[in-house]
C-alpha positions in Angstrom: -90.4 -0.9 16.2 -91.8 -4.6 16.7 -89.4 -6.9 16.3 -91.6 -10.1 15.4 -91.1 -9.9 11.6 -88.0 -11.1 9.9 -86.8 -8.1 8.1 -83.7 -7.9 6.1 -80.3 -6.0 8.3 -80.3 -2.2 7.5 -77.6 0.3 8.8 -78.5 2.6 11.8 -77.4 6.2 12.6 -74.9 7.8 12.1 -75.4 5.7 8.8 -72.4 5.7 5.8 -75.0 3.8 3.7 -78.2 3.4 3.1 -78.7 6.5 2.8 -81.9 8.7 2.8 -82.1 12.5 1.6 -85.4 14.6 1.7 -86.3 17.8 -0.5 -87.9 20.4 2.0 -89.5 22.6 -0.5 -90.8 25.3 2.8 -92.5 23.0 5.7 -93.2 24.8 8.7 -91.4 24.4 11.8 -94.2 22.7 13.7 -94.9 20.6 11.1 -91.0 19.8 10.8 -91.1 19.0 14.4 -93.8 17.0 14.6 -92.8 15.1 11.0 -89.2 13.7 12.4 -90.7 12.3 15.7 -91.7 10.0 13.6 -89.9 9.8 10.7 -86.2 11.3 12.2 -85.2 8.0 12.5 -85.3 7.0 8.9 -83.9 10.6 7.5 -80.4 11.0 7.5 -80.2 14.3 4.9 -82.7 17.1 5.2 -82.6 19.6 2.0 -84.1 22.8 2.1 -84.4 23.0 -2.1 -85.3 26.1 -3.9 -83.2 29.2 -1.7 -85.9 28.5 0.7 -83.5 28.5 3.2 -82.2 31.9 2.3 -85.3 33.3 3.1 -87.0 31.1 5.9 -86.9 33.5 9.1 -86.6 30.0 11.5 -84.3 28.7 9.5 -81.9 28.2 12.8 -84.7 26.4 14.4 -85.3 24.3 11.9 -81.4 23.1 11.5 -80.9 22.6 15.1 -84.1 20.5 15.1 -83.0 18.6 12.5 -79.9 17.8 14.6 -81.6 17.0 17.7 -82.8 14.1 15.6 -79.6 13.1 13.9 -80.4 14.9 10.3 -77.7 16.6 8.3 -79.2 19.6 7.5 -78.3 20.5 3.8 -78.5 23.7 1.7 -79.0 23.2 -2.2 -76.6 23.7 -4.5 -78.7 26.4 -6.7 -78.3 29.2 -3.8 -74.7 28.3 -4.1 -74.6 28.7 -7.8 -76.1 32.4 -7.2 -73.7 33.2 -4.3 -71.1 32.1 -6.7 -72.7 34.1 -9.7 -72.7 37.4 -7.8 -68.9 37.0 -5.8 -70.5 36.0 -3.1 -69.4 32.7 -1.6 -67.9 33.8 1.4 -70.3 35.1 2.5 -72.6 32.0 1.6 -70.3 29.5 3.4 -69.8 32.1 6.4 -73.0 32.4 6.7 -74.2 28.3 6.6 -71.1 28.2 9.2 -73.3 30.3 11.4 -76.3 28.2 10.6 -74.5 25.5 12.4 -75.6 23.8 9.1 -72.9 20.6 8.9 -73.7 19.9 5.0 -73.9 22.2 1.6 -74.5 20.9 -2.4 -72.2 22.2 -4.3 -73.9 22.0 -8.0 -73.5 23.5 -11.7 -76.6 22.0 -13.2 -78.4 25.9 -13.3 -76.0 28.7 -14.2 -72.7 28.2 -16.3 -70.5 27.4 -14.0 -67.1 25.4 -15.5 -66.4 22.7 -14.3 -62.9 23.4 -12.6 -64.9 26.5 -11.0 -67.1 23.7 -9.6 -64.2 21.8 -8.2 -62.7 24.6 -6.6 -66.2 25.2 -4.9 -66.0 21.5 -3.4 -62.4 22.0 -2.1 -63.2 25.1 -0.5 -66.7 24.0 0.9 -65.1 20.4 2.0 -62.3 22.9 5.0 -65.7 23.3 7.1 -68.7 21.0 5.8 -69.7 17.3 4.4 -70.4 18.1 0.7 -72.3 16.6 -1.6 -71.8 17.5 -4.9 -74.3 17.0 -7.6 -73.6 15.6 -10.8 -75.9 17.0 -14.2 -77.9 19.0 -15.7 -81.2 20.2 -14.5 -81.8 21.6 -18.1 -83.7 18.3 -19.9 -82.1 19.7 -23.5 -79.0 18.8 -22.4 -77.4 15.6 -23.4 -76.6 13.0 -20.6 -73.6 11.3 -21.4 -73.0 7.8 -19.0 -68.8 8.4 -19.5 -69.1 12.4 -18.5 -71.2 11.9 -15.8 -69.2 9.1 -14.6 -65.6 11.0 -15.1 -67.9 13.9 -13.5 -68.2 12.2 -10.4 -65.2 10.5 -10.1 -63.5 14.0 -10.0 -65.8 15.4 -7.5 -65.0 12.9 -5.0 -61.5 13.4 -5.8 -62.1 17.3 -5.1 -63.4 16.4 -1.8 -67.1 15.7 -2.0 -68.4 12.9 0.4 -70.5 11.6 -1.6 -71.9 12.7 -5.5 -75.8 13.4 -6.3 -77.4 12.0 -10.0 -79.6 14.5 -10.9 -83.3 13.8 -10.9 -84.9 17.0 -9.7 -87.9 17.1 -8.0 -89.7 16.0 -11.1 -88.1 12.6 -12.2 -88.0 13.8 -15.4 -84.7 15.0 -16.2 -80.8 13.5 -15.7 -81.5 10.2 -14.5 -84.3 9.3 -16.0 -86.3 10.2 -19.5 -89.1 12.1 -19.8 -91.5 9.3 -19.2 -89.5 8.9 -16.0 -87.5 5.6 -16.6 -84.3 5.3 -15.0 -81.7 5.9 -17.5 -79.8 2.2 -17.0 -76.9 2.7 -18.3 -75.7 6.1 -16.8 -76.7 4.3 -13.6 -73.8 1.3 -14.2 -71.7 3.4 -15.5 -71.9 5.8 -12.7 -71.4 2.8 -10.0 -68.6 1.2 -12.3 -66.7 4.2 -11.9 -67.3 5.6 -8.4 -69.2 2.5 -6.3 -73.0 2.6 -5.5 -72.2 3.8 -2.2 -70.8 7.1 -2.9 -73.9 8.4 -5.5 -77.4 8.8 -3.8 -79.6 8.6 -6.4 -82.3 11.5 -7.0 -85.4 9.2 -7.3 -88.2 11.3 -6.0 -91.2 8.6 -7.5 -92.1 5.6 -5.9 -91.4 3.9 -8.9 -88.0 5.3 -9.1 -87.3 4.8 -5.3 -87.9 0.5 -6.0 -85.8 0.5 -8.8 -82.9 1.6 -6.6 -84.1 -0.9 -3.6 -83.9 -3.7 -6.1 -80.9 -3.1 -7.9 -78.7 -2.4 -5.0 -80.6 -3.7 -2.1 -82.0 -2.2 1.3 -79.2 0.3 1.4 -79.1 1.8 -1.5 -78.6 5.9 -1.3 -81.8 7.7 -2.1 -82.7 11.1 -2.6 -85.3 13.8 -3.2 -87.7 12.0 -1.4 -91.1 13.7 -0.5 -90.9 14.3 3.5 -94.5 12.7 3.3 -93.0 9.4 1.9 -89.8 8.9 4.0 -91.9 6.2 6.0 -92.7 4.6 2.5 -89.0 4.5 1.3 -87.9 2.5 4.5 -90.6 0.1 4.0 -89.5 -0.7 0.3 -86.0 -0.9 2.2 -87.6 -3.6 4.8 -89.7 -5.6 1.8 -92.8 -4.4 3.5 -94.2 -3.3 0.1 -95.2 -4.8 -2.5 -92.5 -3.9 -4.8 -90.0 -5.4 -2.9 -91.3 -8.4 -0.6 -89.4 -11.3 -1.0 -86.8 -9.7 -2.3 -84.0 -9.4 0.3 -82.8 -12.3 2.3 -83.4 -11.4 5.9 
């Protein structure tokens, strides 16, 4: 990268901050290759959402590609909640042990899953991987309380996540934000009052979304469900290089 602008500091690999965590939804292999040439640098968690990883037959390409380039490879917590569903888990985590895959979700935002069964899941998953555990509901009818979702967290850090997810799906719609999209403040501040901004990456998969986080809690803030396609985007809001954000960080 040039080096003639005065940019403001950002963490570098193996970062513990500043987080950035894609959604995969089923990109080819080539096209995965090709993408984190130039983006790698700027990713540090790669999702594969939806159970596509259950079914994608390069799937161990595609995780030891990731790690060529420094990118925790992550399987979503929705496969888990079906392994779990059907007595399956062992299988599930033998089998993302043999995927060489270094980071699971562990979730209960789909099926109904209690909560300790959720915390047993983390413990477990925490003996072999990084976890992250995501916090809410992916059901919009549900009622998002700022004090659950904060007592939520804490607990799943205590069970041995790394580091908690606020739900915000793919859509933006749902969890963190209301149906319009708007960042739901106040579960926001009370989810960092209880826990610290650093251990919740924040679902924001808009752009909108993505520069509220960048504003509030600076260059490295923790973002997630980002678009592939817009990982380059996200570290420029990070840098002030966008419009949203120039001038906004000291350098």
């Amino acid at each position: 990268m040039p080096c003639f602008l005065s940019l403001p500091s950002r963490s570098t690999k193996p970062r513990a901050a500043g987080l950035t965590h894609v959604l995969d939804k089923s990109m080819p292999i080539g096209e995965l290759e090709g993408f984190i040439e130039s983006a790698g640098d700027f990713i540090d968690f790669w999702k594969f959402g939806w159970g596509t990883g259950y079914i994608d037959p390069v799937i161990e390409k595609k995780v030891a590609a990731l790690s060529g380039h420094g990118i925790r490879a992550c399987l979503g917590g929705t496969l888990l909640e079906v392994a779990w569903s059907q007595g399956r888990e062992d299988e599930y985590f033998a089998w993302a042990g043999e995927l060489d895959s270094p980071c699971v979700e562990v979730s209960n935002g789909v099926l109904n899953m209690p909560l300790p069964e959720k915390r047993r899941l983390i413990t477990k998953a925490a003996e072999h991987f990084l976890v992250l555990a995501e916090v809410g509901s992916k059901d919009p009818s549900v009622p998002v309380s700022p004090s659950e979702w904060a007592e939520q967290a804490a607990g799943d850090l205590r069970a041995g996540a790394s580091w908690v997810l606020g739900e915000g799906r793919e859509s933006g719609a749902v969890g963190l934000y209301s149906p319009e999209g708007e960042v739901r403040q106040q579960v926001v501040e009370t989810m960092v009052s209880a826990v610290g901004a650093g251990s919740i990456i924040f679902e924001a998969p808009r752009g909108a979304q993505q520069a509220w986080f960048v504003r509030r809690f600076g260059p490295d803030a923790n973002i997630g469900n980002v678009i592939p396609a817009e990982a380059l985007g996200l570290e420029t809001l990070r840098l002030g290089l966008r419009a949203d954000t120039i001038g906004a960080f000291p350098a």
